[in-house]
N, C-alpha and C positions, 0 to 999 in steps of 0.2 A: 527778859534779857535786855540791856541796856545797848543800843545802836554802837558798833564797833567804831565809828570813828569819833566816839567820846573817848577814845581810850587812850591816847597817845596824852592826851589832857587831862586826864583821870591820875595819869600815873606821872606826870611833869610838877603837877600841882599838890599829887597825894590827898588826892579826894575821892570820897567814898559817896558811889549813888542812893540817892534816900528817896527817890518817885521815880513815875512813868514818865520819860521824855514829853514835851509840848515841841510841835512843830510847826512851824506858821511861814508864812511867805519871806520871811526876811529874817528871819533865826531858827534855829534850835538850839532847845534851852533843855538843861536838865537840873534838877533838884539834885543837890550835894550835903553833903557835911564836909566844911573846909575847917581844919585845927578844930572840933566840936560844936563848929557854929555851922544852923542852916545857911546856905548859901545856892547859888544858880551859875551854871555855869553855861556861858551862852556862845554861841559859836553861828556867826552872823553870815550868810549868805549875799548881800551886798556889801562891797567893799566902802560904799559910800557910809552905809548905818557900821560899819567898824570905827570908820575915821571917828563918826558922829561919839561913841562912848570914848575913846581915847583921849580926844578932845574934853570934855566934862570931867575927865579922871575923876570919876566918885564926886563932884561937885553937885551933882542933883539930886534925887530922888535916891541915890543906890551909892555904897561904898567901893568901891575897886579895888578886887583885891591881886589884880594880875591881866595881862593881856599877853599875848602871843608877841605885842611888839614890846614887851617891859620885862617878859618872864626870861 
């Protein structure tokens, strides 16, 4: 069963969980299918590592496909 508070984001975003949640000190991430493509949708525990991916918009390593301050 997928942690309840992916849900509000689950259903904002219209993403279907595809893994077992990862939990770690500074996020929880879940493995999604966003429009048919894998995807992760991560929901950041420090406000500092928020700013940090808003900032890079998909500029590094990773594509953006949305955030809480863009959705």
């Amino acid at each position: 069963m997928t942690d309840p508070s992916f849900a509000p984001y689950l259903s904002r975003w219209h993403l279907t969980p595809d893994d077992e949640a990862i939990v770690t000190p500074a996020a929880r991430l879940l493995p999604v299918i966003a429009c048919g493509t894998p995807a992760i949708l991560k929901i950041v525990a420090l406000e500092e590592a928020g700013a940090a991916v808003n900032c890079w918009r998909g500029g590094a390593a990773y594509r953006l496909l949305g955030s809480s301050s863009t959705a």
